[in-house]
N, C-alpha and C positions, 0 to 999 in steps of 0.2 A: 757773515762777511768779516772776515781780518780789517782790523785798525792798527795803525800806530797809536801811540800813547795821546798824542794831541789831536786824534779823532779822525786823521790822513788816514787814505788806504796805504798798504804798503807798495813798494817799488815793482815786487817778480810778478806782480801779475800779468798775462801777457796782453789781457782786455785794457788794460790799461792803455795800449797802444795807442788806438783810436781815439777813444777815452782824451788824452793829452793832445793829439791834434785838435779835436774838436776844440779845445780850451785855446790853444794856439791859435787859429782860425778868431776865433775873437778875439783873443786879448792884441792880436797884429794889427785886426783891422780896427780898433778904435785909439792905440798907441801908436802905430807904428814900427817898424822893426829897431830903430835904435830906442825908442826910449820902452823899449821892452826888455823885462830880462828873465831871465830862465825863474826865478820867481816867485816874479807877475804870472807865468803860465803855471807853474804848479799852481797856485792859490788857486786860480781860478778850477783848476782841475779835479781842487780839493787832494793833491797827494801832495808828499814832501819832495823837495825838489830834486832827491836820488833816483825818485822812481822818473824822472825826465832823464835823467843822465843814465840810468840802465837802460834804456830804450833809445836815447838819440845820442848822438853825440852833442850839441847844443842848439841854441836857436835856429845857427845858420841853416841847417839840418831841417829842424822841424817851419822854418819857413818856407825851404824849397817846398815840403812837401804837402805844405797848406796852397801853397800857390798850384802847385800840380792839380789838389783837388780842384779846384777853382776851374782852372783851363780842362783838364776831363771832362767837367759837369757842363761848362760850356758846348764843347766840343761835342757830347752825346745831344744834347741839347738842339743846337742847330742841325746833326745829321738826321737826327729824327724828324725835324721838322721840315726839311730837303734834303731828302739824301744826296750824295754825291754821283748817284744815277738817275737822279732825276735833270730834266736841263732845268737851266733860273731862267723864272719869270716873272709877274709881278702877283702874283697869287704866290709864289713859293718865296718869294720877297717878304710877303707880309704874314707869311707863315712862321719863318724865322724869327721876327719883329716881335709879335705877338710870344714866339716860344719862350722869347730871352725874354721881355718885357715881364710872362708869368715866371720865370724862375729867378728872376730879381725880387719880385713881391714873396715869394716862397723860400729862398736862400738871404735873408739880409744881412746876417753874418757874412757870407762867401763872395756876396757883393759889394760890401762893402772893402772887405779885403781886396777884392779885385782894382779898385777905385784907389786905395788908397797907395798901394805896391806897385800898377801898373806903370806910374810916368818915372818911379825911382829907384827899379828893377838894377840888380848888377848881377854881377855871378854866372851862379847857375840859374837864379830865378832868370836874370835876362835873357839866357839861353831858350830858357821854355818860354817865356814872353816874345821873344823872336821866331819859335818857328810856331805859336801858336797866332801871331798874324800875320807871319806868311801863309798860312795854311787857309786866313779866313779871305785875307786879300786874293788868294785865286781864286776861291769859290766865287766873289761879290765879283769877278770879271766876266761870270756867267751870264751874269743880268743885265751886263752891257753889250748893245747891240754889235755888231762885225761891221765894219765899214772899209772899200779898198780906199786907196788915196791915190794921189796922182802923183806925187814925188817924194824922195827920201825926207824933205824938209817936213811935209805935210804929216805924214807918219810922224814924225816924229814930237809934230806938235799933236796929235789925234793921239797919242800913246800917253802923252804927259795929262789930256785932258781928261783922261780917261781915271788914271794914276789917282788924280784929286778927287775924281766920280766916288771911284771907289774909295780912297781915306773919310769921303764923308760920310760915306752910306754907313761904315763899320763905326764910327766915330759919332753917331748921329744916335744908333742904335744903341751902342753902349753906355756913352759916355754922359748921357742925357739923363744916366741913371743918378750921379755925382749932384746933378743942378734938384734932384730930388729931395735929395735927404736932407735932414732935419739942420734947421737954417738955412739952408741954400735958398736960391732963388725963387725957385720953381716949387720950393716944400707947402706950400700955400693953394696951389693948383690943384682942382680936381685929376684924379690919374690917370682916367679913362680920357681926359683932353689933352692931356700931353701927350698921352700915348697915342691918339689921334693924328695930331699935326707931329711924330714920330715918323707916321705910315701915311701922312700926305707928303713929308716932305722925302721920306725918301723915293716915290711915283712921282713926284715933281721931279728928282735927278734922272731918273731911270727917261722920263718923258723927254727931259731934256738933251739926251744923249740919243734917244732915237730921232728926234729931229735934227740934229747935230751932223749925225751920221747917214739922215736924207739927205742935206743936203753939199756932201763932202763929193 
């Protein structure tokens, strides 16, 4: 294998590609996107900081496309574990739960990155951060039951309660991954108990919507 003189691979290789995201993908998620610089991502890549600039144009670049992976790997994630031909239920509720729960213990790099980009997304990344929960926020409307209502008022408040249903349940799922990691709150908890009262409490929202919607 080609070196540079200071033991870097060189730039034209094209494996490289991958190669430099992977490095981007962590050095994002444990700096952050500004106090990251093109680099910090070679170093870690072990090439010289040419071989990131024949292949990306800069960070901005290689964070869209860390953050893409992220949301793809999600996204295959969840459809595997409910397709979107399947209806939601509370079996394909906790199917999902469990999917994303193992591919957070198996991805800690990409979830990290997820965790740390998600609430301070602009760009393009926000683009793809927006229509990747809109995308999960209609699926999670499956699981809530159909109810009629008797007036436009009522609907209207049965649509907003619904709204919040769903922001928890996606938000419950994910984001309980953040209260995990090292120092956080929850880093001291056995996993398999979190992940527990994860999958009770999202069957406590789902329950509480179908009585909700009994008695509407």
């Amino acid at each position: 294998m080609a070196t540079t003189q200071n033991g870097k691979q060189p730039a034209h290789r094209p494996s490289r590609r991958q190669h430099i995201i992977d490095a981007a993908v962590r050095v994002f998620g444990v700096k952050g996107f500004a106090e990251t610089s093109v680099q910090d991502i070679a170093d870690e890549a072990q090439v010289v900081p040419t071989a990131v600039y024949y292949h990306f144009d800069g960070k901005e670049e290689l964070l869209e496309l860390a953050m893409r992976r992220v949301f793809d790997q999600l996204n295959a994630v969840v459809e595997k574990a409910r397709p979107d031909t399947e209806p939601g239920d509370a079996q394909g509720l906790l199917r999902v739960i469990d999917a994303v729960w193992d591919w957070v213990e198996k991805n800690p790099d990409e979830a990290r990155l997820f965790q740390v980009q998600i609430a301070s997304a602009n760009g393009n990344v926000k683009l793809l951060r927006d229509e990747f929960e809109q995308r999960h926020i209609q699926r999670a409307y499956d699981y809530l039951p159909e109810a009629a209502t008797r007036s436009p008022r009522a609907a209207k408040a049965r649509h907003a309660a619904q709204a919040l249903a769903v922001r928890t349940l996606i938000s419950t799922t994910l984001l309980v991954t953040a209260l995990r990691a090292e120092g956080g709150p929850l880093a001291d908890l056995p996993p398999r108990a979190v992940q527990q009262a994860v999958r009770s409490t999202a069957l406590r929202i789902i329950a509480t919507e179908q009585d909700t919607a009994a008695s509407v």
